[in-house]
C-alpha positions as CSV (number, residue, x, y, z in Angstrom):
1,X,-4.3,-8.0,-28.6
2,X,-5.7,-7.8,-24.9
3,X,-9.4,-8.4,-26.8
4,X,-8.0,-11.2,-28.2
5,X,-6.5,-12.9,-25.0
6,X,-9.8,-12.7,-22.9
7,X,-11.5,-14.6,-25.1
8,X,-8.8,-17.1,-25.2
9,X,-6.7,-19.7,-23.1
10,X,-3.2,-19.2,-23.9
11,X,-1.0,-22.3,-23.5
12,X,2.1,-21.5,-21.3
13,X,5.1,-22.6,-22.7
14,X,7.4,-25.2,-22.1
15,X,10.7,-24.0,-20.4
16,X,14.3,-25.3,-20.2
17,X,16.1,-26.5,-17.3
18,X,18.0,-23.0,-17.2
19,X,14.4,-21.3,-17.3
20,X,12.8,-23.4,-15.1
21,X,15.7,-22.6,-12.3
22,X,15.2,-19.0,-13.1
23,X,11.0,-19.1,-12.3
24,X,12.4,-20.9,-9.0
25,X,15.3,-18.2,-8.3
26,X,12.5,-15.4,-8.7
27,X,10.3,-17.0,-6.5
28,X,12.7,-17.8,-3.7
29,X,13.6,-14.0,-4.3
30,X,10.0,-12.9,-4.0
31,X,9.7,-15.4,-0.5
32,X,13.1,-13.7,0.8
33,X,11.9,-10.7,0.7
34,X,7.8,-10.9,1.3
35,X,8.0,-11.5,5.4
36,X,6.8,-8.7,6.6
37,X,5.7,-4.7,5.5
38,X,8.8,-3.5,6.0
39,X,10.6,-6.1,3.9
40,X,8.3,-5.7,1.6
41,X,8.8,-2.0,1.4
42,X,12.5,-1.4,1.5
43,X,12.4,-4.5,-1.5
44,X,10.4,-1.7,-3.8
45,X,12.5,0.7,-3.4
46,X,15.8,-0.9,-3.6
47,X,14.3,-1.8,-7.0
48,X,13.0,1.8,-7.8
49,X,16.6,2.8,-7.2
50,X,18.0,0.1,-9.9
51,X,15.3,0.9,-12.3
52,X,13.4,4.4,-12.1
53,X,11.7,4.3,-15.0
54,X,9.6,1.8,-13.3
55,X,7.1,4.4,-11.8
56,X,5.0,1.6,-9.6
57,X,7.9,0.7,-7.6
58,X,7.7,3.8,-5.9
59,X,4.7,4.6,-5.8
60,X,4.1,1.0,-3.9
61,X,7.2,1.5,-2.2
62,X,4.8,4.8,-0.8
63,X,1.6,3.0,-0.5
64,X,3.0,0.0,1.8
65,X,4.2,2.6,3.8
66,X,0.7,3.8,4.6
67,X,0.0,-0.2,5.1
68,X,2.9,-0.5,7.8
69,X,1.7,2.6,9.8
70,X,-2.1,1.5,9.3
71,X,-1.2,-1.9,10.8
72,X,0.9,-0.4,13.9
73,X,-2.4,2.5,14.6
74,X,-4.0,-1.1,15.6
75,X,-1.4,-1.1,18.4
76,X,-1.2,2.7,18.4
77,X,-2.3,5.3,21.0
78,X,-5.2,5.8,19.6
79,X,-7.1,3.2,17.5
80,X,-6.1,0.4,20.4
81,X,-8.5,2.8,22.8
82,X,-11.3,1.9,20.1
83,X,-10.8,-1.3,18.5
84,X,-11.1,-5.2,20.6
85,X,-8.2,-6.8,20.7
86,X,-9.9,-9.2,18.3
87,X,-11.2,-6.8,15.7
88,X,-7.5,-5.4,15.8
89,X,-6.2,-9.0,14.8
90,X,-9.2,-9.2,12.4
91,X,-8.0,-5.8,11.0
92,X,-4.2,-6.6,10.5
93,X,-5.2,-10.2,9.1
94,X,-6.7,-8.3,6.6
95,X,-3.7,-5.5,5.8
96,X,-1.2,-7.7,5.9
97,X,-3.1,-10.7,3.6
98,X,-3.1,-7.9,0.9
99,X,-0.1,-6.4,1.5
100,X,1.5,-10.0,1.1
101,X,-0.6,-10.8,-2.1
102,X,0.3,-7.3,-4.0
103,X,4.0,-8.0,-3.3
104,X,4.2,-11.7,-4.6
105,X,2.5,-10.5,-7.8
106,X,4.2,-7.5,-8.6
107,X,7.8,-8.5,-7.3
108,X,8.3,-11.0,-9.2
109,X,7.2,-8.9,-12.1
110,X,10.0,-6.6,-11.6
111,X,12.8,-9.5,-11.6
112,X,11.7,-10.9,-14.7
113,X,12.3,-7.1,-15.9
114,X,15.2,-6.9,-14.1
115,X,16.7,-10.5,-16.2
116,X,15.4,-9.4,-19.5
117,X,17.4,-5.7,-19.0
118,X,20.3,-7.8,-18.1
119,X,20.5,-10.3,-21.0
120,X,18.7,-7.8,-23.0
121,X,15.9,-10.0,-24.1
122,X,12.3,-10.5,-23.2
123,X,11.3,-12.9,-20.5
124,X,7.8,-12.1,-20.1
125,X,6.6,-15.3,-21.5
126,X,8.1,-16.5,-17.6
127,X,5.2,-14.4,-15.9
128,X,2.8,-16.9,-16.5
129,X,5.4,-19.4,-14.9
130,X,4.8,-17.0,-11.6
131,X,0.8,-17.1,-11.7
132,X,0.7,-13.7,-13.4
133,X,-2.3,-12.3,-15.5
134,X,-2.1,-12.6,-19.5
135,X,-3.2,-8.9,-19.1
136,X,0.2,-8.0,-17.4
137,X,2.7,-10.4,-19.9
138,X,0.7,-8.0,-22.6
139,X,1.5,-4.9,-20.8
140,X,5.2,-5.8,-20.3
141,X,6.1,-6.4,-24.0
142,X,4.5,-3.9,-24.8
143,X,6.9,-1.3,-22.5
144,X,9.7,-3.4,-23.6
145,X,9.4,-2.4,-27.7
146,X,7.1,1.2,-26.3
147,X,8.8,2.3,-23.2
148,X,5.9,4.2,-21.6
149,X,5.7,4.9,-17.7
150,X,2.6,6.1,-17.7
151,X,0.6,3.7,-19.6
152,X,2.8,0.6,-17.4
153,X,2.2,2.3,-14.2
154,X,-1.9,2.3,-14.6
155,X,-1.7,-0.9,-15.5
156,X,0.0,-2.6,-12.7
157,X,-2.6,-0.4,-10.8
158,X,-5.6,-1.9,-13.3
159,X,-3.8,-5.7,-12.4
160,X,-2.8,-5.4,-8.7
161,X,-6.5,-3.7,-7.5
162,X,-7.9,-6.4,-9.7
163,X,-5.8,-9.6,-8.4
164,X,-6.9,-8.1,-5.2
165,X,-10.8,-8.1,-5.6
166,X,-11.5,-11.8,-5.5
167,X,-8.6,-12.4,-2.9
168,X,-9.1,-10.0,-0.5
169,X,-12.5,-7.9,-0.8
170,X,-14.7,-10.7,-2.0
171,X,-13.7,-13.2,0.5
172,X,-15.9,-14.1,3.1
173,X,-13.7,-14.1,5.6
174,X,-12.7,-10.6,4.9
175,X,-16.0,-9.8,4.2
176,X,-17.7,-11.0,7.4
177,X,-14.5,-9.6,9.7
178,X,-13.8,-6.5,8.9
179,X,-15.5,-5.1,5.7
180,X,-18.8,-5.2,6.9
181,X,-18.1,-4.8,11.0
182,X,-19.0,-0.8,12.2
183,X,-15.5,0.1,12.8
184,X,-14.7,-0.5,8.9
185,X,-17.7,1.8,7.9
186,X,-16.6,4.3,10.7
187,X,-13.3,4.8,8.8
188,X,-15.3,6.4,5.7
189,X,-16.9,8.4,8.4
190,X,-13.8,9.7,10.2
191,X,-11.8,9.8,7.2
192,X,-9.3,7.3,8.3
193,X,-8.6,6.2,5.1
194,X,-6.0,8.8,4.0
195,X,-2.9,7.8,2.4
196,X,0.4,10.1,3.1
197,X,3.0,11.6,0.9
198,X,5.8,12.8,3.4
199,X,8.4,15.4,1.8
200,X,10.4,17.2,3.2
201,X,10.8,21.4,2.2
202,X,12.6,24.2,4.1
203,X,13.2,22.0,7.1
204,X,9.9,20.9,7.8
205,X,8.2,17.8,6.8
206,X,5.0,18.7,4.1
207,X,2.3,15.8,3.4
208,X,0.3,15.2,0.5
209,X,-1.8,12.3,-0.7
210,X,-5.1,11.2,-1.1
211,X,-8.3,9.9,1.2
212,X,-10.3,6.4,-0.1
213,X,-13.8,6.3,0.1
214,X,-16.0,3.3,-0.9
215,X,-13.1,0.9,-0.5
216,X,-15.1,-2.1,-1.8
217,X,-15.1,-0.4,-5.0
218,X,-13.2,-1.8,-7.6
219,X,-13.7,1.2,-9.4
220,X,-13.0,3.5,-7.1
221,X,-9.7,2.1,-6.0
222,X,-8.0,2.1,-9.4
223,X,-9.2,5.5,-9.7
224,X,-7.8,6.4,-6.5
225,X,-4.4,4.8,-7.6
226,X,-4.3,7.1,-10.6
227,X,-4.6,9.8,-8.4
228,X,-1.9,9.3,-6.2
229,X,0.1,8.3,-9.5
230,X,-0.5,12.0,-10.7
231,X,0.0,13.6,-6.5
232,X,3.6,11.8,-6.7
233,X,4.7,12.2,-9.8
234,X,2.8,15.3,-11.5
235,X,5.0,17.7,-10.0
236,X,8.7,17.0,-11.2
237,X,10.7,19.1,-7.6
238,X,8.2,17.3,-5.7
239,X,9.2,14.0,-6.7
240,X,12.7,14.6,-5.7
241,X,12.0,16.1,-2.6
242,X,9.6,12.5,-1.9
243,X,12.1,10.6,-3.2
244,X,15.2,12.2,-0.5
245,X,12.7,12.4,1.9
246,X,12.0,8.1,1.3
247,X,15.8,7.1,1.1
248,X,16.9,9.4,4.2
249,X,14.1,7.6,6.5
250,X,14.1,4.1,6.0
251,X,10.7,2.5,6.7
252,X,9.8,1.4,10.5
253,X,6.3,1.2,10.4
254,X,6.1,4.1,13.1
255,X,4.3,7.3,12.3
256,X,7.2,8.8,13.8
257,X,8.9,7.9,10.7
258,X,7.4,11.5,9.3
259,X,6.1,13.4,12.3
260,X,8.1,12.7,15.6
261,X,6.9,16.1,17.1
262,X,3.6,14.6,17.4
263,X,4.2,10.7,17.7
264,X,6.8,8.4,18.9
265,X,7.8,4.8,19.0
266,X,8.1,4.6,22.9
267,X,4.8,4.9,24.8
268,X,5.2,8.2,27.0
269,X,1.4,7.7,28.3
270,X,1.0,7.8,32.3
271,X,-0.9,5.1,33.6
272,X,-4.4,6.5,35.1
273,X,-3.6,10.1,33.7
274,X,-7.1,11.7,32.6
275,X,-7.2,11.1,28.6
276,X,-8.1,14.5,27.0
277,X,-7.1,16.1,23.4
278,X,-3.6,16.6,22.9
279,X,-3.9,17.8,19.1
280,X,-4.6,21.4,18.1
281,X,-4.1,22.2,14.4
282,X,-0.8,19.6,13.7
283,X,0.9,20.2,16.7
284,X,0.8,19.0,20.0
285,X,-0.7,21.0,23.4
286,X,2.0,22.1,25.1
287,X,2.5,19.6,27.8
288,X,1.1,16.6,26.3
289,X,2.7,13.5,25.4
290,X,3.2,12.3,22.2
291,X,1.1,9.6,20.5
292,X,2.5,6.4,20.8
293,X,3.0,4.9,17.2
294,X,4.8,1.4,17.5
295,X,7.5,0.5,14.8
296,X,6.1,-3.0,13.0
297,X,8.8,-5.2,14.7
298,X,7.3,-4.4,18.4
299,X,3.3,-4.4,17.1
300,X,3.3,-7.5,15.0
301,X,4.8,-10.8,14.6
302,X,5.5,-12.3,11.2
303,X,2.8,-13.9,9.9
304,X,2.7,-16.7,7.5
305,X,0.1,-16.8,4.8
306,X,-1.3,-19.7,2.6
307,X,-0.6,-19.8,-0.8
308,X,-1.9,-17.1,-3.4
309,X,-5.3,-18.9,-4.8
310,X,-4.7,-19.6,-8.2
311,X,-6.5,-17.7,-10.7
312,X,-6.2,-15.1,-13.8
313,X,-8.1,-11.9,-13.1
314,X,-8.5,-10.9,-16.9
315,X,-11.6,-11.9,-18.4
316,X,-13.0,-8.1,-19.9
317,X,-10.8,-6.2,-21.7
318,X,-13.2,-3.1,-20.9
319,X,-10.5,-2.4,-18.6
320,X,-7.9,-1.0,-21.2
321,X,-10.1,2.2,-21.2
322,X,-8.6,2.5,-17.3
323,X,-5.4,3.2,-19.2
324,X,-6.7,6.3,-21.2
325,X,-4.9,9.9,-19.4
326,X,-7.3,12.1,-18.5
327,X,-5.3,14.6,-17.6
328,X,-7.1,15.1,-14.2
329,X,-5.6,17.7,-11.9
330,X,-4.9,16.7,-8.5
331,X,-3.3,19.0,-6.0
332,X,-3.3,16.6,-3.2
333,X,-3.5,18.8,-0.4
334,X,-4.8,16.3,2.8
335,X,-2.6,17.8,5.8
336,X,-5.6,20.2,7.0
337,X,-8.0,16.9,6.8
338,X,-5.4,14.6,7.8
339,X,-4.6,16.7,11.3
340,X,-8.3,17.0,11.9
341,X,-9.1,13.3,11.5
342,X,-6.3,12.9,14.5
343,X,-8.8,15.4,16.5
344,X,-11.4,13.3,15.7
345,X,-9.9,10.5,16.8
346,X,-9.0,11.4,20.2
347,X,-12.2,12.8,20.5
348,X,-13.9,9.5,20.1
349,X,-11.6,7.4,22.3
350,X,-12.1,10.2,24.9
351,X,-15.7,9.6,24.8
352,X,-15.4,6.2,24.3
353,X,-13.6,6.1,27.7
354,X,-15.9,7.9,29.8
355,X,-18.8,5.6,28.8
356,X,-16.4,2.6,30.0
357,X,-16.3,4.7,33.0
358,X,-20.1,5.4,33.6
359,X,-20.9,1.3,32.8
């Protein structure tokens, strides 16, 4: 069927009056709820909550998370020591534009679940009504007769990297600003690019995840979303333990939200104090302050975004073979790395302070 429909432009169909006020009640929904990350967040896993067997909504409930503390680092103890104040904006223009984008594609996706479960009758045909891809509407029906997770969950991966690529990581903007600048290739370098799995076990707070590399890769970020698929929900205790862990700390956008023994939403640096390495193996040097790590409300205003260009992804359906299970095993241990990319970090806006110093 998905062979079929990339070689073909499907008609949408005509709606009703009481349709057409439904497309519009989704997208005011979507609006409502798409201001900022941490909107955007709690919205994924209110629905999560109302519908579990919807795997994506948590693991992008989880994901935006690591979008909302990536966008605060620009304002954070550390990253603002490295960064112009311009390549920070530059940075969050680009976050937040796909953070935006992914939310008013897949949200509205979930609501037009959400009515079909209700009146217990498939809506998909409205997803085209809401600028969704033909390869999605497919997917859907096909969960609503074949209820699979798995196979749903890779696939809103397959769609939202996808929607992404001509968007976001083929603009020029983009492109030009921040994909090709040094500081984006230093992230592969420092190993910036890891995305955290908080939990919490025995009283203390455990991360797992994945790191990205090659983030221009289409490829490699669908692969990478598989991955973290299988880190959260391969191990069933685990899951739980996320989950609890998620609902007992709403979202803030600080990294105290996981670790406030090492940073905190209230700047405790001394003006003119000597900068020198306060992290030793995931814990702080006696003594030292904390690393400031902003909630989203204090580091960023809301911004507002121009309309989603208008455009359906799906024109190869060599992608289906994304949805195969390859039963890879991940462990996703990343707190070792993680803690020593923090080193790293201080390190280099250490040094990049003393040569501010010697000029």
């Amino acid at each position: 069927m998905l062979k079929e429909k990339s070689k073909k432009n499907y008609p949408k169909k005509i709606l009703t009056r009481e349709e057409k006020l439904l497309v519009q009640k989704i997208k005011d929904t979507t609006s409502r709820w798409n201001k900022n990350n941490v909107t955007r967040t709690k919205a994924y896993l209110d629905f999560y909550h109302r519908h579990p067997e919807i795997h994506w909504a948590f693991l992008g409930h989880m994901v935006s998370r690591n979008g909302g503390w990536n966008m605060t680092d620009l304002k954070g103890g550390l990253l603002s020591r490295l960064l112009t104040e311009k390549e920070r904006v530059s940075f969050f223009t680009f976050l937040e534009r796909g953070n935006w984008l992914i939310f008013q594609d897949a949200f509205p996706q979930f609501l037009v679940y959400e009515e079909s479960c209700k009146r217990r009758q498939n809506l998909f045909y409205l997803l085209q009504h809401l600028g969704v891809s033909i390869f999605m509407e497919t997917l859907w029906c096909q969960f609503w007769e074949d209820p699979d997770s798995y196979t749903l969950t890779v696939a809103l991966i397959i769609n939202e990297q996808s929607y992404l690529e001509s968007r976001v990581l083929k603009n020029s903007a983009f492109k030009k600003g921040v994909l090709h600048t040094l500081e984006f290739k230093l992230q592969d370098f420092l190993s910036m690019n890891h995305i955290l799995f908080p939990y919490a076990k025995n009283g203390k707070i455990e991360l797992i995840g994945q790191t990205l590399h090659h983030f221009e890769s289409l490829h490699s970020r669908i692969l990478l979303g598989k991955r973290l698929y299988t880190v959260l929900f391969g191990n069933r205790n685990r899951l739980k333990m996320t989950e609890k862990w998620a609902s007992a700390n709403p979202h803030s956008g600080s990294r105290k939200d996981y670790w406030p023994h090492i940073f905190n939403d209230v700047d405790e640096g001394v003006p003119g104090r000597i900068f020198k390495p306060r992290i030793k193996s995931c814990q702080l040097v006696p003594g030292s302050s904390r690393i400031y790590s902003p909630k989203l409300q204090f580091a960023w205003k809301d911004k507002k975004q121009e309309r989603a260009e208008p455009a359906d992804w799906y024109n190869d359906w060599n992608v289906i073979h994304y949805l195969n299970d390859t039963k890879e095993k991940v462990d996703g241990e990343i707190e070792n790395d993680y803690c020593k990319t923090l080193e790293r970090l201080e390190l280099a806006a250490i040094a990049k302070k003393a040569i501010s110093i010697l000029d």
